[in-house]
C-alpha positions in Angstrom: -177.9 61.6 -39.1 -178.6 63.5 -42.1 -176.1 66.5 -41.5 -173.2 64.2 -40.5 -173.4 62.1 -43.6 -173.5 65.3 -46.0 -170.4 66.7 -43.3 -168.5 63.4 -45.1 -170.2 63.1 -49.1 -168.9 67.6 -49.5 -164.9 66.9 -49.5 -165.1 64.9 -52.2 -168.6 66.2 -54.3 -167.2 69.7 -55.2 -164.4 68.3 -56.7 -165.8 65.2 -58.2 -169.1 64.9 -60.7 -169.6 68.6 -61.4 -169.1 68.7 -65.0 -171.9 67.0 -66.1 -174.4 70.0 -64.8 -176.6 71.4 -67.4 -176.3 75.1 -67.6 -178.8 77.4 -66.3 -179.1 80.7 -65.5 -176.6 82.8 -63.3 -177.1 82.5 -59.8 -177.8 85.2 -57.5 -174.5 84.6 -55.1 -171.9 85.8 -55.0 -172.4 89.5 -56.4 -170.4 91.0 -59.6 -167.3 89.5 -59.4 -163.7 91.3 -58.5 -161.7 92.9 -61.9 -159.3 90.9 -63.2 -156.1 92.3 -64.5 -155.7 91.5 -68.1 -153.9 91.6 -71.4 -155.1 95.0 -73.3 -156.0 92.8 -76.1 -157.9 90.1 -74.3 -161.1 89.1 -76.2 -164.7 89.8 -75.1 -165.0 85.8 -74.6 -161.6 86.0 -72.5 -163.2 88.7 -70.5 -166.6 86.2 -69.6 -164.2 84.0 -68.9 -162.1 85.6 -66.1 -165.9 86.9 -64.3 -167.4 83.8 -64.7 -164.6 81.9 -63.2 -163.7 84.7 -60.8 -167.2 84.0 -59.6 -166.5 80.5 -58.9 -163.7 80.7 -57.1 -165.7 82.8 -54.9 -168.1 80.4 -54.1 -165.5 77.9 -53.9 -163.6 79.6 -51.0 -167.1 80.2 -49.2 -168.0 76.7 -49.3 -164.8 76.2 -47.8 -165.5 78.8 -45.2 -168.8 77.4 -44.6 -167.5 74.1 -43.7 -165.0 75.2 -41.3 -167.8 76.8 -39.9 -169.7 73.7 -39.9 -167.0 71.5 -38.5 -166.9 73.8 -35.2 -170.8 73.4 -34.7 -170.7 70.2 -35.4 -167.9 69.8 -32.6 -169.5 72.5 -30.8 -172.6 70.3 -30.7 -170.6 67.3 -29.2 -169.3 69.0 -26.7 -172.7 70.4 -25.5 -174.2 66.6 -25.8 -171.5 65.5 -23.4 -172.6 68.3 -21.2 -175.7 67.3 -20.9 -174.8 63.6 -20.4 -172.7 64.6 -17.6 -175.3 67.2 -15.8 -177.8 64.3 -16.3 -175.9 61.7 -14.7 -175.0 64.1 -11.8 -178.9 65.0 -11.7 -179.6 61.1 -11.2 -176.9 60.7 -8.6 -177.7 63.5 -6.4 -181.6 62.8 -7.2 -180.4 58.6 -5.7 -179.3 60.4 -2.5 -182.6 62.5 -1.7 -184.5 59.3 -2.2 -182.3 57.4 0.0 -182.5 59.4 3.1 -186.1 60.6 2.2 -187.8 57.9 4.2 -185.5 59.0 7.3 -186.7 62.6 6.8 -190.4 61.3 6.6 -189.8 59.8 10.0 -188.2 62.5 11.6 -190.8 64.9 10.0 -193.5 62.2 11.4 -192.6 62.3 14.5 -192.3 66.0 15.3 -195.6 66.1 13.9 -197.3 63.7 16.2 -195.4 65.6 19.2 -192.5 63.3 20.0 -189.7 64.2 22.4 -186.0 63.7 21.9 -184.5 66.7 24.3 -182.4 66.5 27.1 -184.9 67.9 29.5 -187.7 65.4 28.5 -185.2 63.0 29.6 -185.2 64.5 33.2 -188.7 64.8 33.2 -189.2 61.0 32.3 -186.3 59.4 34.4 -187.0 57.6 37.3 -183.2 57.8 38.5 -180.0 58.6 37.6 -178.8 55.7 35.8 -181.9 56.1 33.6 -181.5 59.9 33.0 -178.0 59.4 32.3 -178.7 56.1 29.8 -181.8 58.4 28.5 -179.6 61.6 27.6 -177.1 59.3 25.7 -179.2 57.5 23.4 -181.0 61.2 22.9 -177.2 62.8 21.8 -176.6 59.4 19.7 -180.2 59.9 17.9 -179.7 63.8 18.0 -176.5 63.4 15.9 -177.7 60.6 13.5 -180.8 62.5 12.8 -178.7 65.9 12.3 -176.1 64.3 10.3 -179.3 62.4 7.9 -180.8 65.5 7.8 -177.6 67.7 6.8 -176.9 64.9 4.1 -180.6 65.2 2.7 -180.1 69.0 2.3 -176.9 69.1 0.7 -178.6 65.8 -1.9 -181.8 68.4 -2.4 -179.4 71.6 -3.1 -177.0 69.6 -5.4 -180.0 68.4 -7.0 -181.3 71.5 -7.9 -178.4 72.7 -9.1 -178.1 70.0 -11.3 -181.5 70.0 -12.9 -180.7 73.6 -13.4 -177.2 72.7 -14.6 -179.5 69.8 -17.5 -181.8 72.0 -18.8 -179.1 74.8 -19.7 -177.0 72.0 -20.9 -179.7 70.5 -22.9 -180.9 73.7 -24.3 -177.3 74.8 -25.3 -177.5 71.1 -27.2 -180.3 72.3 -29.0 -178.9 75.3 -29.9 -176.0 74.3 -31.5 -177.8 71.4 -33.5 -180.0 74.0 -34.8 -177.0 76.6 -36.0 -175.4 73.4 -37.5 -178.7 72.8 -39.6 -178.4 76.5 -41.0 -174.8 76.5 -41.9 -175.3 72.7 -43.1 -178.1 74.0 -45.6 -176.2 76.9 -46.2 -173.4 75.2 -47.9 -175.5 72.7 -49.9 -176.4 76.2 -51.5 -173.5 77.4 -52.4 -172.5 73.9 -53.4 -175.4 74.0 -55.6 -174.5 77.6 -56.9 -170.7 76.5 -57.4 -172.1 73.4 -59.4 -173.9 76.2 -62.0 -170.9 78.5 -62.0 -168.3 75.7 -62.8 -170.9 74.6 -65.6 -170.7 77.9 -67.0 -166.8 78.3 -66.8 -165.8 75.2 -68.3 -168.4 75.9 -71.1 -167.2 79.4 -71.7 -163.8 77.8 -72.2 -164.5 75.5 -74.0 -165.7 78.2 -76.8 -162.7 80.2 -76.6 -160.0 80.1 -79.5 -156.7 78.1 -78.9 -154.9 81.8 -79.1 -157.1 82.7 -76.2 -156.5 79.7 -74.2 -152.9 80.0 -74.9 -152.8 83.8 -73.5 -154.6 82.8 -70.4 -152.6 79.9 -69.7 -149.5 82.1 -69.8 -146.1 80.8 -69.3 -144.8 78.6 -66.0 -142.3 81.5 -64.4 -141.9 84.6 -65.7 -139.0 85.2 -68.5 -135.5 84.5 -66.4 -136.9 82.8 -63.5 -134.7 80.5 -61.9 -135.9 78.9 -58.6 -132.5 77.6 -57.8 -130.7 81.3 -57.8 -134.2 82.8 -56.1 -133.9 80.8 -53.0 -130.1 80.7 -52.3 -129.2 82.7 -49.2 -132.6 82.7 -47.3 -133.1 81.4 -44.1 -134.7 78.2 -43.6 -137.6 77.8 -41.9 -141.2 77.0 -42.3 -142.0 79.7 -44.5 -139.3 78.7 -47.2 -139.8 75.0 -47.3 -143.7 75.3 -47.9 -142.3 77.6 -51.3 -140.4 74.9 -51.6 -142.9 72.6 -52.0 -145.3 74.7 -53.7 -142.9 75.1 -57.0 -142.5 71.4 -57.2 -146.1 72.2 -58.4 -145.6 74.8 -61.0 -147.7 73.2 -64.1 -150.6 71.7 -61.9 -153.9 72.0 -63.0 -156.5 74.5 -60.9 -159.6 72.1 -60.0 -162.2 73.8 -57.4 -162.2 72.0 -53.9 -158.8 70.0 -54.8 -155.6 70.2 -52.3 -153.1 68.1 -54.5 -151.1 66.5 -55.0 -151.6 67.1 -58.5 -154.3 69.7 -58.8 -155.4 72.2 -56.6 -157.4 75.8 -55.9 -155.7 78.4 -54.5 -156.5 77.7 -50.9 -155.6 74.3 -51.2 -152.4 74.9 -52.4 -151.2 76.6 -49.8 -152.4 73.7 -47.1 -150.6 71.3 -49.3 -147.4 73.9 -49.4 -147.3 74.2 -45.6 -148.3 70.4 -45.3 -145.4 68.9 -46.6 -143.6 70.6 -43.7 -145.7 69.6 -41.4 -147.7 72.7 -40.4 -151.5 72.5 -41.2 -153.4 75.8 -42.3 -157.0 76.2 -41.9 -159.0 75.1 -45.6 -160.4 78.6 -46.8 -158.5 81.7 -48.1 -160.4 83.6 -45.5 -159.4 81.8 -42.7 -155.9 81.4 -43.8 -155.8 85.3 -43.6 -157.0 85.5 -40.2 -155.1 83.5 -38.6 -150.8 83.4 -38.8 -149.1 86.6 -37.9 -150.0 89.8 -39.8 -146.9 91.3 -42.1 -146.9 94.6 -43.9 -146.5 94.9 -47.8 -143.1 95.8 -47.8 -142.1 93.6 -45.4 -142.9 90.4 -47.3 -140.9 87.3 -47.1 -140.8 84.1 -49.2 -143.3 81.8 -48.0 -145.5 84.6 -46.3 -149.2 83.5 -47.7 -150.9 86.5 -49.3 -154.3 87.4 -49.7 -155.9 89.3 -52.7 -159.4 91.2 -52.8 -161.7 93.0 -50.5 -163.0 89.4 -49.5 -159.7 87.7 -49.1 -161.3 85.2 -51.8 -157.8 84.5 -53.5 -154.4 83.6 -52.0 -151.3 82.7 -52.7 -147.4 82.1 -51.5 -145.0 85.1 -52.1 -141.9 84.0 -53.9 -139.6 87.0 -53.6 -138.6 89.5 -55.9 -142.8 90.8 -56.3 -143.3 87.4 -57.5 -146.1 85.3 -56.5 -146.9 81.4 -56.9 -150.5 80.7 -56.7 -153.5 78.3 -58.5 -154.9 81.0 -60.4 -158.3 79.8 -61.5 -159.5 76.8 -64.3 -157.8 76.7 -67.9 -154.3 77.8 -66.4 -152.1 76.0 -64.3 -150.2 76.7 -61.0 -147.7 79.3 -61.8 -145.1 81.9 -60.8 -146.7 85.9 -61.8 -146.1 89.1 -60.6 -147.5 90.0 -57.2 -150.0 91.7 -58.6 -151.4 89.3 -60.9 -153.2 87.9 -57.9 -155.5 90.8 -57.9 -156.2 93.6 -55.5 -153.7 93.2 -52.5 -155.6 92.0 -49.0 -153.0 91.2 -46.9 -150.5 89.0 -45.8 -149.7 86.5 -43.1 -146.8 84.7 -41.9 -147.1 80.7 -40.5 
């Protein structure tokens, strides 16, 4: 179907293909983007810059969150389709059952009808002795018994299979449900994709006019001035925490690419999955969900490898270093690197995997 073949073109489209958008007019989502901390000299086309792309990586992290959302209505919807399969099949069997014994309610119902007798004192009344009473009250417990047994098991077939039609048609409506929630958030994000496809146009084209000084001051240096990786981790505990920082400055120099989770470019969101992958620990895809999930930790109780979130909307993270540092994919035209804490933008919160 339509919604489970875009589910499996989107990982690879946002990524893939978007440069070659013509450039058109802002769109209306997201709303003015976050401030950006930056150099008191940067230029007015440095400034357009950092919105424009602050902008993108907005959209980017909502797609993102709208395909997490996505996945668990379209697994939602699976489950509920199984559902109903199974009411439905129960429905059939307990609906097999009514119409076997039917015909032997018919009968029974028949025969009351036309005023038949089957009791113990019709047998005296009818018997000529007492070989033929006693032979007469036998057969009537053997029929009495057969007849309230059939008639027990017809009950219990018409009850379950009420419960079951009830049981299929919640089920199926359920189904419905959920396929109709997974059409909204399915359209949803082909927006956003759309508006992500505009916003990267405009960022690569507003870098593109910026002077080589300017792309030199954005792009910034690797680690900040006496960094040394080597002496920063000696003496911390190892755990999974510290080997997804680990990983995550093997990939200092990497270029930012919206949608990408390495291994040689990346956003910010997908450098943390790829950081925490390599130690075999899987985090969910968008900066927002990364932040509410994990164990909460207060600012000043930060540890390396604790995944930190920046603005009101969580739209940015990164993994702390130590020392106030931070190692994050910052956004296009500069390269994953190692800043101050509070280059990342206005704190959010942290979480520890």
């Amino acid at each position: 179907m339509a919604l489970q073949r875009f589910k499996r073109s989107l990982g690879g489209a946002v990524a893939v293909g978007l440069f070659a958008v013509a450039l058109v007019g802002v769109p209306a989502g997201p709303a003015a983007a976050d401030p950006v901390a930056l150099p008191g000299n940067a230029s007015d086309a440095v400034q357009k810059l950092t919105e424009l792309a602050r902008q993108s990586e907005q959209l980017n992290e909502a797609i993102h969150n709208a395909q997490i959302d996505l996945d668990q209505k379209v697994g939602a919807q699976k489950d509920a389709e199984a559902r109903q399969a199974a009411d439905q099949r129960a429905l059939d069997a307990a609906k097999g059952i009514v119409a076997e014994y039917q015909p032997v309610i018919d009968k029974v119902a028949a025969a009351n009808y036309q005023g038949a007798r089957t009791t113990r004192l019709f047998a005296v009344l009818t018997s000529d002795s007492p070989q033929q009473l006693l032979d007469q009250m036998s057969a009537i417990d053997v029929i009495s018994n057969k007849t309230t047994t059939q008639v027990d098991t017809f009950r219990v077939a018409i009850n379950a299979a009420a419960g079951a039609e009830k049981a299929s048609r919640a089920s199926a409506d359920a189904a419905r449900n959920v396929v109709e929630q997974a059409k909204a958030v399915s359209a949803d994000l082909q927006k956003k994709q759309s508006e992500l496809q505009i916003a990267i146009a405009q960022v690569t084209a507003a870098w593109a006019q910026l002077s080589p000084g300017d792309q030199a001051m954005l792009a910034g240096a690797a680690f900040p001035p006496g960094f040394d990786p080597s002496v920063l981790l000696q003496g911390l505990p190892a755990g999974t925490g510290l080997g997804a920082l680990q990983a995550a400055l093997t990939r200092v120099g990497d270029s930012y690419v919206w949608g990408a989770t390495g291994p040689n470019s990346f956003d910010c969101s997908g450098l943390v999955v790829w950081a925490y992958q390599q130690v075999g620990k899987t985090l969910p895809r968008s900066s927002q969900a990364q932040m509410a999930a994990g164990t909460p930790v207060p600012r000043d109780q930060l540890q390396p490898g604790d995944v930190i979130g920046f603005y009101e909307d969580a739209s940015h993270v990164g993994i702390y270093v130590g020392n106030g540092l931070l190692i994050h994919a910052s956004t296009f035209g500069v390269p994953v690197a190692v800043v101050p804490l509070d280059r990342g933008g206005p704190f959010y919160g942290a979480r520890r995997y």
